[in-house]
VEXKOLSE-577403 format. One record per residue: z, y, x of N, C-alpha, C, O, CB in turn. Coordinates in pm, 1 decimal. Each point is the difference from the previous one (the first is absolute). Glycine has a CB too. Layout:
BEGIN
{{Z,Y,X},{Z,Y,X},{Z,Y,X},{Z,Y,X},{Z,Y,X}};
...
# end
This chain:
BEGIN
{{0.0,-117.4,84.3},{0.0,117.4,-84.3},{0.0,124.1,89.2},{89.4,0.0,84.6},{32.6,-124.5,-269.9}};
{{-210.4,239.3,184.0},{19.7,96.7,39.7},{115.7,133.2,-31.3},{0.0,63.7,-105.4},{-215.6,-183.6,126.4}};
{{278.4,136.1,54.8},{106.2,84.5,-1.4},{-1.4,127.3,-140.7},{-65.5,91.2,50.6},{59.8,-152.3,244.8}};
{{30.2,89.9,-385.6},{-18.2,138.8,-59.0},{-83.4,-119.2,-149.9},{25.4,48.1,-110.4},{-69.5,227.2,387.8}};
{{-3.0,-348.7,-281.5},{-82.7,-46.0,-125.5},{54.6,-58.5,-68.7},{74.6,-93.7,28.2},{-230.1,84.6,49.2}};
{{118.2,72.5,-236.4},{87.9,-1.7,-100.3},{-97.4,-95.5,-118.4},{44.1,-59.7,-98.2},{101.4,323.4,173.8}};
{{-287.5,-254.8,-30.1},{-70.1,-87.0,-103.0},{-150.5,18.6,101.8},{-41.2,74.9,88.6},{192.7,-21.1,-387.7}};
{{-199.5,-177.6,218.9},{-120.7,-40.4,61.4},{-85.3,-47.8,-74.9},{61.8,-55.4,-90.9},{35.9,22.8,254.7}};
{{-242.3,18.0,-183.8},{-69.5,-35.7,-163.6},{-169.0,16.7,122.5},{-35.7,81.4,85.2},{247.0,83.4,-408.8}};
{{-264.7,-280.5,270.4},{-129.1,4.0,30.5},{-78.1,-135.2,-75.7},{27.5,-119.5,10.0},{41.7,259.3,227.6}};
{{-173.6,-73.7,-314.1},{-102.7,-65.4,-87.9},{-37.2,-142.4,98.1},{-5.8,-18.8,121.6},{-105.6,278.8,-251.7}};
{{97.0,-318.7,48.2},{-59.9,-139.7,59.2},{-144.6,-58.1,-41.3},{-57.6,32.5,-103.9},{300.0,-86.7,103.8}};
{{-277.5,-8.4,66.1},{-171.8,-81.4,-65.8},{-117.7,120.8,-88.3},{-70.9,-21.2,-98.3},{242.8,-254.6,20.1}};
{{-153.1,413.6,167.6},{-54.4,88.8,-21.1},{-108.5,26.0,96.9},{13.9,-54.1,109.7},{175.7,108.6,-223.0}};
{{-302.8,23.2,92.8},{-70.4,41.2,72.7},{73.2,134.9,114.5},{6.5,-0.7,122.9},{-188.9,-105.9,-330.8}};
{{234.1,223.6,98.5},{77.5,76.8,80.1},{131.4,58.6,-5.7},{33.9,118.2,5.5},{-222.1,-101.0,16.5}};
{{249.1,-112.5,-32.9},{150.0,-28.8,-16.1},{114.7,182.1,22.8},{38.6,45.6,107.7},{-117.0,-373.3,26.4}};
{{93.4,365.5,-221.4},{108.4,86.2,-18.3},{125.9,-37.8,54.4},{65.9,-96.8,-37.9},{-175.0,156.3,-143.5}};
{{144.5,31.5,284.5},{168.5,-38.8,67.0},{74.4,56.1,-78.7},{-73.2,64.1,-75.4},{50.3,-66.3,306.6}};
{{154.2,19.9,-266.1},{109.5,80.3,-16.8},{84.6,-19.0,101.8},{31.2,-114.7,32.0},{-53.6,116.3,-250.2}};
{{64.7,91.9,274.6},{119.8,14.9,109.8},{88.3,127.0,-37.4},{-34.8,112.9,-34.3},{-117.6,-217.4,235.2}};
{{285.5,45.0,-181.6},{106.3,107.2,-69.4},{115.0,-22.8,152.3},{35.2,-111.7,37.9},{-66.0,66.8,-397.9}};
{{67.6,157.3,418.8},{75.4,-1.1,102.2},{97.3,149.7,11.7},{-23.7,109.9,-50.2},{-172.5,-288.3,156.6}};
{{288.4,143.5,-38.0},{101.6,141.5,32.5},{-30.6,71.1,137.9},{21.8,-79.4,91.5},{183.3,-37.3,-218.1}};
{{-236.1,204.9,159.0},{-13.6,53.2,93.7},{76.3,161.9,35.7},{-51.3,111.9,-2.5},{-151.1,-286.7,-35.8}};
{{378.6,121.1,79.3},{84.5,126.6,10.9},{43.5,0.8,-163.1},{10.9,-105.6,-62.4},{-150.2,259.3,288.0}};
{{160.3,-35.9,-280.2},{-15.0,17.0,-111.5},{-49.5,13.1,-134.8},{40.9,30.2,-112.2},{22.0,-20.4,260.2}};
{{-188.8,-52.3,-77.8},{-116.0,-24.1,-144.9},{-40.2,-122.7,-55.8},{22.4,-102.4,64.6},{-122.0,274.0,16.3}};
{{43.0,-178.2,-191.7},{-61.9,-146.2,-15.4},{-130.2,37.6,-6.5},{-42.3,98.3,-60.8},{216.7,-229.9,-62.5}};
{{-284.4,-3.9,232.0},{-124.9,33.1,-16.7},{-45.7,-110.1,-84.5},{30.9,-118.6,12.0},{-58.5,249.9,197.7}};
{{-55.6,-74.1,-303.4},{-101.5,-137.4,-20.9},{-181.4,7.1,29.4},{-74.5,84.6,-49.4},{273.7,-134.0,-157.2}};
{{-221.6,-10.8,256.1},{-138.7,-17.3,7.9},{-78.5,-97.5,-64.3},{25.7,-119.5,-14.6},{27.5,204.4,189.1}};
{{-153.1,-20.3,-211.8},{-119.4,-99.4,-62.8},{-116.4,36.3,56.9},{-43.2,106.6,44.0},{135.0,-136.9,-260.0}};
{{-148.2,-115.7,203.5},{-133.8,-32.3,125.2},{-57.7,-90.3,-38.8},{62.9,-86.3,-61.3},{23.1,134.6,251.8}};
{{-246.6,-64.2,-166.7},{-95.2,-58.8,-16.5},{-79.6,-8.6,83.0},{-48.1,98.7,55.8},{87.5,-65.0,-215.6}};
{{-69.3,-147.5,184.9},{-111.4,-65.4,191.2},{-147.2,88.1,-64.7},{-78.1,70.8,63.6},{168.1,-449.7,31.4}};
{{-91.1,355.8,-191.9},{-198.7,40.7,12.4},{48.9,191.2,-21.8},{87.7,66.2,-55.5},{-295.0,-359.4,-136.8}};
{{76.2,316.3,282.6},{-36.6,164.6,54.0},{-56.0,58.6,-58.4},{-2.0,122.0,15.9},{-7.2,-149.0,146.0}};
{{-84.6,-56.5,-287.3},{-100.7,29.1,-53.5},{49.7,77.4,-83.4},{-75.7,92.7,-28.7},{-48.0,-259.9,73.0}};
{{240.7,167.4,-106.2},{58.9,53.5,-74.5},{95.9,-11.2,-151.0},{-46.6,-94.9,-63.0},{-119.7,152.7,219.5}};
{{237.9,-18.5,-204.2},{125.4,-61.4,-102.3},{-63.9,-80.1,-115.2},{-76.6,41.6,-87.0},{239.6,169.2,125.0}};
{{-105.9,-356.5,-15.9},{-69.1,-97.7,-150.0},{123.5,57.2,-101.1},{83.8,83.3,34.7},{-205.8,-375.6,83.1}};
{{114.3,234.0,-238.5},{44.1,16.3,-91.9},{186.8,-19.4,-1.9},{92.5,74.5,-32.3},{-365.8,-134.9,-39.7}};
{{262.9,-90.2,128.6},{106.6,-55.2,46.4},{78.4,138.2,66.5},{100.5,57.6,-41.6},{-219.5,-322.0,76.7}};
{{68.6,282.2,35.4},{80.7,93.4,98.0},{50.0,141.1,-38.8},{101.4,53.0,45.4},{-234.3,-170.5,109.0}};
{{20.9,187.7,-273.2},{42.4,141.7,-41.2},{129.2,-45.2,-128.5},{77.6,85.2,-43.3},{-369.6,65.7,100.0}};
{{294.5,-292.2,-101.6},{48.4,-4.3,-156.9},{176.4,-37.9,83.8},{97.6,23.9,-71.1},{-378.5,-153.0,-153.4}};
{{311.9,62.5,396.2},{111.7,15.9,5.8},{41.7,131.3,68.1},{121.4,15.8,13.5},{-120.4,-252.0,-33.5}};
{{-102.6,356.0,75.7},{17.6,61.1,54.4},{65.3,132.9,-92.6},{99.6,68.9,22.2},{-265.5,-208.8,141.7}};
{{89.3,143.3,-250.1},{38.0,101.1,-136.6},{124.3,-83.9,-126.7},{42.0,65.5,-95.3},{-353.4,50.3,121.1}};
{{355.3,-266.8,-2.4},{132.4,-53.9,-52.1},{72.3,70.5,84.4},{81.6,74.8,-53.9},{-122.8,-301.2,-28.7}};
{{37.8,226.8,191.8},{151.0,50.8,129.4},{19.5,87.1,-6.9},{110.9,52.8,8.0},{-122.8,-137.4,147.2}};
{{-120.7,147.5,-178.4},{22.3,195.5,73.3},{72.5,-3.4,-156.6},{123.0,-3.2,5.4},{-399.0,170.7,194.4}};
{{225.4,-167.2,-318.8},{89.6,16.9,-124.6},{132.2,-19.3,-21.0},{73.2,89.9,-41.7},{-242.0,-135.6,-20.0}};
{{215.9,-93.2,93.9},{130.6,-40.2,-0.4},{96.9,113.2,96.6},{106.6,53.0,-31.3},{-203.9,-324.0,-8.9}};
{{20.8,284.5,161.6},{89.7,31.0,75.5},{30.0,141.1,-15.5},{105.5,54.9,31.8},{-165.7,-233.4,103.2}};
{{-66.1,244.3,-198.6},{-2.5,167.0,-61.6},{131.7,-3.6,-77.6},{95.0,67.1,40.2},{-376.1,-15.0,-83.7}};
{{293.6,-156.7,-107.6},{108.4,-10.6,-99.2},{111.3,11.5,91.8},{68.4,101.2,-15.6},{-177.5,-247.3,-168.1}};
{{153.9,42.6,303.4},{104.8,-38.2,56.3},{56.4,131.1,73.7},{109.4,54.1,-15.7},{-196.1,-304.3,26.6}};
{{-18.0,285.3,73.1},{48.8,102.9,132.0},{-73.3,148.6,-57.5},{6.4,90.7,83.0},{-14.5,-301.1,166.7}};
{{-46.8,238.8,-354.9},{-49.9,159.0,-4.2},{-49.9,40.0,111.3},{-80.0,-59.0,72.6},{232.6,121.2,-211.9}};
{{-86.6,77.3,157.2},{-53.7,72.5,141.2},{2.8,-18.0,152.6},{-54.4,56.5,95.0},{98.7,62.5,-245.4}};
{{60.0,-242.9,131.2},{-3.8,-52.4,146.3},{-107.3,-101.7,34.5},{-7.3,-54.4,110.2},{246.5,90.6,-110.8}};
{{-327.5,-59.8,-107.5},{-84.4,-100.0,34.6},{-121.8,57.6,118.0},{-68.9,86.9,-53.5},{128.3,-199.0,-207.9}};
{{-81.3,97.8,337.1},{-133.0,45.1,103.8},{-119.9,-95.1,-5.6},{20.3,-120.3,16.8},{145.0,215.5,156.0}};
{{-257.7,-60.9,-189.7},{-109.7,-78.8,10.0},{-107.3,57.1,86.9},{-73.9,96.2,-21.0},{133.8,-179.7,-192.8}};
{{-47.8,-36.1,365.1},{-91.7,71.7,82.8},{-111.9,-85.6,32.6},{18.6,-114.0,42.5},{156.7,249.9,46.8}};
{{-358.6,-58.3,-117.4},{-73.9,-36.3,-11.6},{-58.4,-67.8,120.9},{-26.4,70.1,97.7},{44.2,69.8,-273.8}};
{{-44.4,-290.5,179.8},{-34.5,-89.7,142.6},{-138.2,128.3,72.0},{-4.9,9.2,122.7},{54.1,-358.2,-250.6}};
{{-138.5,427.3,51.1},{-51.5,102.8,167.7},{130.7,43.9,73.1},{5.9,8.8,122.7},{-235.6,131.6,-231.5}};
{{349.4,-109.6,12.6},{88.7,126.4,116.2},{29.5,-143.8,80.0},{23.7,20.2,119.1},{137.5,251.8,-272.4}};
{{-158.7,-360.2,128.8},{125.1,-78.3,53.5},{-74.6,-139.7,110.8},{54.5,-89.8,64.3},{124.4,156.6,-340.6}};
{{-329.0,-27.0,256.4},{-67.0,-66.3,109.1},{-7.9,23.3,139.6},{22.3,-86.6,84.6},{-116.9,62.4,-249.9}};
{{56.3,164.8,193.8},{-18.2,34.5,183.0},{144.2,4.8,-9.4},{13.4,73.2,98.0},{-253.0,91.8,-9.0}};
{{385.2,-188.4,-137.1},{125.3,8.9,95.7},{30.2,-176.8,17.2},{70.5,-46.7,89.5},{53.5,328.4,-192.4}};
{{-184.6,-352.7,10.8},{-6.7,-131.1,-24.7},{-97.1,-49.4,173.4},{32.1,-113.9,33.9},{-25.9,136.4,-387.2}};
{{-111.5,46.8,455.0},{-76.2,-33.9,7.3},{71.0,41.6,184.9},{-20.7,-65.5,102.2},{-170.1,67.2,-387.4}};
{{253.6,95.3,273.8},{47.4,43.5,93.2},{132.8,-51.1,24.3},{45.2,25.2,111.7},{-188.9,143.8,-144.0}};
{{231.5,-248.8,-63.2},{122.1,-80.9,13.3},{-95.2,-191.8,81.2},{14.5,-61.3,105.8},{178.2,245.7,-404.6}};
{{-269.9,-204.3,187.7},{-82.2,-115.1,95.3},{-67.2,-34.4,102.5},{-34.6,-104.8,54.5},{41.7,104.2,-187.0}};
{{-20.3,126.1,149.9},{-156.9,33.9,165.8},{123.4,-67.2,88.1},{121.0,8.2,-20.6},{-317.9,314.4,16.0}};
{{122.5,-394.4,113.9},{76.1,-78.1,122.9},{24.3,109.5,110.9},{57.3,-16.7,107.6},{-180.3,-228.2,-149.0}};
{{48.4,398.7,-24.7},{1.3,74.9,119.4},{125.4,127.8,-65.9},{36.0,99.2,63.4},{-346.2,-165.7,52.1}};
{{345.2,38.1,-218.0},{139.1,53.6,-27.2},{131.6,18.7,68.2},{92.2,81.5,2.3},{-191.6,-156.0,-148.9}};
{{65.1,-38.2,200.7},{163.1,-37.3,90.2},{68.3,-95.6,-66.5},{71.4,-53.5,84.9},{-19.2,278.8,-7.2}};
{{-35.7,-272.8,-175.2},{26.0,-42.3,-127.4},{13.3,-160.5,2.3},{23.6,-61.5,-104.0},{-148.9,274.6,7.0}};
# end
């Protein structure tokens, strides 16, 4: 088990399998949702993506943040590069 993970969820016997990952990092809770194909969001993927963001709107209001995978790719890209230091 990785340190900080609170739930874990990934589609099976799919072509492009939707992850859910829910983890603590310091004081926040993150969750992420993800899908292998690039091509772009199947159905599957917008109908749990818009269940969460909803629930979690009801649950948390204004503390909810929702940050869009462009902002969150080049820091994603620069934490993985081997030439990071990292």
């Amino acid at each position: 088990m990785v340190p900080g993970t609170i739930g874990y969820y990934t589609e099976i016997d799919v072509n492009n399998p939707v992850e859910v990952k829910v983890y603590s990092l310091g004081d926040q809770i993150m969750v992420d949702v993800m899908q292998a194909d690039s091509a772009g969001e199947t159905r599957a993927f917008r109908q749990i993506k818009e269940a969460l963001q909803s629930e979690l709107e009801s649950q948390f209001g204004p503390r909810l943040v929702i940050t869009p995978y462009k902002t969150l790719e080049p820091a994603r890209h620069k934490i993985d590069s081997p030439r990071s230091g990292r």
